[in-house]
C-alpha positions in Angstrom: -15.1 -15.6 -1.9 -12.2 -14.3 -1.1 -9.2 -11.6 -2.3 -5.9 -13.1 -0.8 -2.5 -10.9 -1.4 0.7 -11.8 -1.4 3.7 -9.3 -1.4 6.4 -9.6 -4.6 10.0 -8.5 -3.0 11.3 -5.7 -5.6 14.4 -3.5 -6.2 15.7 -2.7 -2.5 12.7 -2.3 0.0 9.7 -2.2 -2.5 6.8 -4.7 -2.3 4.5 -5.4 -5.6 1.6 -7.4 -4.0 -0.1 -10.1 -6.4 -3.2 -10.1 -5.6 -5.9 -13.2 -6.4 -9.9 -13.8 -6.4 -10.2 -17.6 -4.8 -13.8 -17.9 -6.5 -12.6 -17.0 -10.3 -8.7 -17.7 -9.9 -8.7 -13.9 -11.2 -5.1 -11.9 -10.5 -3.8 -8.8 -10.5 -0.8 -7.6 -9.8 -0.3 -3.5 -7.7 2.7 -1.0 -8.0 5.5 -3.1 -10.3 8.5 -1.2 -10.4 10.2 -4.1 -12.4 9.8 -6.8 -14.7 11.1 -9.6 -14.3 10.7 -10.5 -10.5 6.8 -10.0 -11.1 7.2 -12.4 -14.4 8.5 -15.0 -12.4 5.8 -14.1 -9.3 3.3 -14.9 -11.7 4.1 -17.4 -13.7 4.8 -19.6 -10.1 1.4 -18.9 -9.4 -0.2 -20.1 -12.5 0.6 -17.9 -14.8 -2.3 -15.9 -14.6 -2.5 -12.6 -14.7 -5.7 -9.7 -15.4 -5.0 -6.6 -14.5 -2.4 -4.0 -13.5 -3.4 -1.5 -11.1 -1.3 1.4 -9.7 -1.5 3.6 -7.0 0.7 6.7 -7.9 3.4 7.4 -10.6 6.7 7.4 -8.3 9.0 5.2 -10.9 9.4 2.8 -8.3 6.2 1.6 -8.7 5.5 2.2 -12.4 8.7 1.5 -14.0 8.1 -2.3 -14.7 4.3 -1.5 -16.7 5.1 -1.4 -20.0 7.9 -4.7 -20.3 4.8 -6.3 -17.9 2.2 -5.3 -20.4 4.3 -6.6 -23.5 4.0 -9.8 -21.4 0.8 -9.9 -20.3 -1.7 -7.9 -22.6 -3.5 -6.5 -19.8 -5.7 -3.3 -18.3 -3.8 -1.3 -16.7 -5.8 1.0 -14.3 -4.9 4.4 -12.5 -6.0 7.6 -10.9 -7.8 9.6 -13.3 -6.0 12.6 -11.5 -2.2 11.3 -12.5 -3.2 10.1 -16.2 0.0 12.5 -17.3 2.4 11.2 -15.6 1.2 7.4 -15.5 2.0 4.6 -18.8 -0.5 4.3 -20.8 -4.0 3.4 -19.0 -6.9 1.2 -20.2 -9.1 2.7 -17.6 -8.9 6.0 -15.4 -10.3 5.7 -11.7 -11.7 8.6 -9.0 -12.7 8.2 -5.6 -15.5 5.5 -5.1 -15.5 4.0 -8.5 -15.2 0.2 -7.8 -12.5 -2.1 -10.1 -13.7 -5.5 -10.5 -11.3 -8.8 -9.9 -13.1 -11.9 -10.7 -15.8 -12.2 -8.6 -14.7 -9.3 -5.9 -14.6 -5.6 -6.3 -12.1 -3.0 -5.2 -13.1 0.3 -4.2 -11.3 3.0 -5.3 -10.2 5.9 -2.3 -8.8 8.7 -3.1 -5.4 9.4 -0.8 -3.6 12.6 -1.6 -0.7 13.5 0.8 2.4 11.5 -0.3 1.0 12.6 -4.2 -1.7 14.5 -5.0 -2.9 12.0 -7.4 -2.7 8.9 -5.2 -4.8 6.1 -4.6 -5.5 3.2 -2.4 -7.9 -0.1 -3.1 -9.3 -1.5 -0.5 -11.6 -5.3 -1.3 -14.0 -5.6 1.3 -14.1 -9.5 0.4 -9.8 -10.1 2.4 -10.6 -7.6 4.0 -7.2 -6.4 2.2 -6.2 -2.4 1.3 -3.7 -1.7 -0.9 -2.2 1.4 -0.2 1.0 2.2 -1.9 2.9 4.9 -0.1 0.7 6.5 1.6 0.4 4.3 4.9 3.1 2.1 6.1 3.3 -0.1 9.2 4.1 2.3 12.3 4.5 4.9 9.3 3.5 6.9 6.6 4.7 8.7 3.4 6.6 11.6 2.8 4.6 14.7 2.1 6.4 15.0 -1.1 3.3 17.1 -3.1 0.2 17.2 -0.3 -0.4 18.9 2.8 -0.7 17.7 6.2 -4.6 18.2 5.6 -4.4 16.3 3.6 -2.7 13.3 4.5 -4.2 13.3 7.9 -7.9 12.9 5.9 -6.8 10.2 4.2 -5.5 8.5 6.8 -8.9 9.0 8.5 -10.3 6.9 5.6 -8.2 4.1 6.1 -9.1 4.4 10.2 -13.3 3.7 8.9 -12.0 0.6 7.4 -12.5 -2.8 9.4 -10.2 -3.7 12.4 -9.3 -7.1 10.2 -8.6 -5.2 6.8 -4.5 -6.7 6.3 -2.7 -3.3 5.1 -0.4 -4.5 2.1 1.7 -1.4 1.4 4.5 -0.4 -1.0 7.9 -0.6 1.2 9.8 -2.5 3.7 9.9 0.4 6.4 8.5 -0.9 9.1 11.9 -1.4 11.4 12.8 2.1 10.8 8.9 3.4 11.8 9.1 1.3 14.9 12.4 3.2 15.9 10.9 6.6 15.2 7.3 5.4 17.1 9.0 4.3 20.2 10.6 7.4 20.0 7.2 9.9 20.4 5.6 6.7 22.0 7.6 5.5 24.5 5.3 3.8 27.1 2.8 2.3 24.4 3.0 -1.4 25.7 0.8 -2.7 22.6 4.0 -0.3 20.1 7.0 -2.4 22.3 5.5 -5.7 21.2 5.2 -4.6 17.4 8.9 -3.7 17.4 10.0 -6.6 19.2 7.8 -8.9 16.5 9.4 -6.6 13.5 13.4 -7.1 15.1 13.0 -10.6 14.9 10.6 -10.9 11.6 13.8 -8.8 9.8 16.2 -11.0 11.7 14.7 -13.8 10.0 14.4 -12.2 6.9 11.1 -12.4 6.8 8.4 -9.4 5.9 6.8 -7.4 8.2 3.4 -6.7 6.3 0.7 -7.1 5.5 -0.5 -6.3 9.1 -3.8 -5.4 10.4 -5.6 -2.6 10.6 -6.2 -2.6 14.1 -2.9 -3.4 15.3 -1.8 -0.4 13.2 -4.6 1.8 15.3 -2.5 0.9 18.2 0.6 1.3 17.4 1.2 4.0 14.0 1.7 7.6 15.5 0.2 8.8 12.9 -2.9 6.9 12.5 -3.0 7.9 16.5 -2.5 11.7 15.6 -5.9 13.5 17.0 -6.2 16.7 14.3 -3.8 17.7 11.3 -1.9 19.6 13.0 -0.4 17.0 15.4 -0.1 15.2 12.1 2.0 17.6 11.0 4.4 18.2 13.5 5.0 14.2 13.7 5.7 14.1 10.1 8.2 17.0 10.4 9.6 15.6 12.9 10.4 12.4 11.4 11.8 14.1 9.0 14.7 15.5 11.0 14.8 11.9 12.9 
């Protein structure tokens, strides 16, 4: 029993991730910006789908729900916390409530930082945690509506995860991370070989994600950052970089 994902190119950098239950063939598909892409994602893969689940309201990650939904009449679950500014949702979720796929179950974990209605999934059967924009390989978010604080505690929820859980996040940014990491990180041996894998993953046009957790605890500044405050100053200063 197993929750396998597999990541949906969209628009220029975005990733939808289609995500399926091997016991019950049960799907669901996370942050669809677009239509049509997703559609044809599906339909190659059976044309199954049962869910829709989102993990904030940015429009690039909502904007394809309703054509989807007019497709494929299914629930489409959010955070309770972002049900005005979200389509229309068949079910409203909080920290710790737990969304069944097939067989498996998602829990629900509450990540405000990049939004202060955000939310991650993380099915403890891929290990796999879906976790829009608030964590990116070598990365994370902008602060667009949190605090620091904030971020830095969710991130700290994602670091009590297991070392294999396969982050599957919402963008391509991981050869622009790795240029800022090596910047504040220069001598992390473990960070040289991560960018050298991403240059030549992007040179093949491949993806750089999902990746997994515990490489990420080696080599993401900010999953390394000791308190909020170091947190802070390393998302400020990737601001400016």
């Amino acid at each position: 029993m197993t929750v396998t994902a597999t990541q949906v190119p969209v628009l220029s950098d975005n990733y939808s991730w289609l995500l399926r239950d091997s016991a019950s063939g049960a799907t669901a598909i996370v942050d669809p910006p677009v239509a049509e892409p997703i559609i044809a994602a599906i339909e190659q893969a059976g044309g199954r789908l049962d869910m829709i689940l989102l993990t904030h309201h940015h429009d690039d990650h909502i904007g394809g729900v309703d054509a989807l939904r007019a497709r494929f009449p299914v629930p489409v679950i959010g955070a309770a916390a972002d049900a005005h500014r979200l389509p229309r949702l068949d079910r409203a979720v909080a920290e710790g409530d737990i969304v069944r796929l097939g067989t498996a179950e998602g829990r629900v974990i509450a990540t405000p930082g990049h939004t202060l209605g955000h939310i991650a999934y993380f099915f403890a059967d891929g290990p796999l945690l879906c976790c829009g924009d608030t964590m990116f390989s070598l990365g994370c978010g902008r602060l667009f509506e949190g605090t620091a604080q904030q971020m830095f505690d969710s991130f700290a929820k994602f670091a009590a995860l297991p070392d294999a859980t396969l982050i599957c996040c919402g963008h391509e940014y991981t050869a622009s991370n790795a240029r800022f990491a090596l910047a504040v990180d220069p001598d992390n041996a473990a960070l040289k070989a991560r960018a050298a894998e991403v240059e030549r993953l992007r040179a093949e046009g491949r993806p750089t994600v999902p990746v997994r957790l515990d490489l990420e605890r080696a080599t993401n500044p900010f999953l390394r950052a000791p308190t909020a405050a170091a947190f802070g100053e390393l998302r400020a200063h990737k601001d400016r970089f």
